[in-house]
C-alpha positions in Angstrom: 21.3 73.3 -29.5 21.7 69.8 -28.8 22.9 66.5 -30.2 21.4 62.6 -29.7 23.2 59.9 -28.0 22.4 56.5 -26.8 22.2 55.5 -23.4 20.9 51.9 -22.5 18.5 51.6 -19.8 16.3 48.8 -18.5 13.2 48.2 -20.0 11.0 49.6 -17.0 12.6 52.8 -17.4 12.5 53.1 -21.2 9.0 52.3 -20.7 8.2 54.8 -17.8 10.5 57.1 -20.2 8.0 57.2 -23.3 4.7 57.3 -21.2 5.4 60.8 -20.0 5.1 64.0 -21.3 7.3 65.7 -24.1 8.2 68.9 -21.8 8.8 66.4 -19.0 11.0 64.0 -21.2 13.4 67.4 -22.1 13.5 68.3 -18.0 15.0 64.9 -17.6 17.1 65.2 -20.9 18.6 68.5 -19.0 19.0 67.1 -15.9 20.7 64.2 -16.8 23.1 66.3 -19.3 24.0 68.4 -16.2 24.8 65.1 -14.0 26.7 63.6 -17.2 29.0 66.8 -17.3 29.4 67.0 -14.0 30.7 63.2 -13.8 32.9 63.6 -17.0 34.2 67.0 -15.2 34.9 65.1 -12.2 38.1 64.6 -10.7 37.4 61.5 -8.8 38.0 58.0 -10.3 35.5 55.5 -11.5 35.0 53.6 -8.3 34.6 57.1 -5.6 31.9 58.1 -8.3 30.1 54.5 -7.9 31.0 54.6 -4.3 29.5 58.2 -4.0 26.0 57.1 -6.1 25.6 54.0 -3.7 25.9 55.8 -0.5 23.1 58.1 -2.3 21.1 55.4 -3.4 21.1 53.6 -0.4 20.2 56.3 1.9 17.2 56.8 -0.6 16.0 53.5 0.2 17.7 51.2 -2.5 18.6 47.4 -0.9 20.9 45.0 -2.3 17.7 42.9 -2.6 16.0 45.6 -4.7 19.5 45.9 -7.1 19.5 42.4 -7.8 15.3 42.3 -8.5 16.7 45.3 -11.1 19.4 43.9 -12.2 18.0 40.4 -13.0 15.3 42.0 -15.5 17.6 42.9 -17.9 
């Protein structure tokens, strides 16, 4: 069983979202319910979480360049 929420995301992914496939869509719904509980589970504060998703992001490629192309389309 499971229950709606709202999460805002840029347009580019809500777009990328509702092009693929219905199985694929509840994949992502799962995985992203596992990384929400884990976060709200967390003991770590706001800022080690963001800390912790940067190093991540960065090491996958992710520039300050790139973040501010993202973040200056919404």
């Amino acid at each position: 069983m499971t229950e709606a929420i709202i999460i805002h995301v840029s347009p580019e992914v809500a777009r990328v979202y509702q092009s693929i496939s219905q199985e694929r869509q509840r994949q992502l719904e799962a995985l992203l319910s596992l990384k929400l509980m884990e976060a709200l589970e967390s003991e770590s504060t706001l800022e080690e979480v963001m800390n912790e998703l940067s190093r991540r992001a960065q090491q996958r490629g992710l520039t300050p360049e790139i973040l501010e192309s993202i973040l200056q389309e919404n």
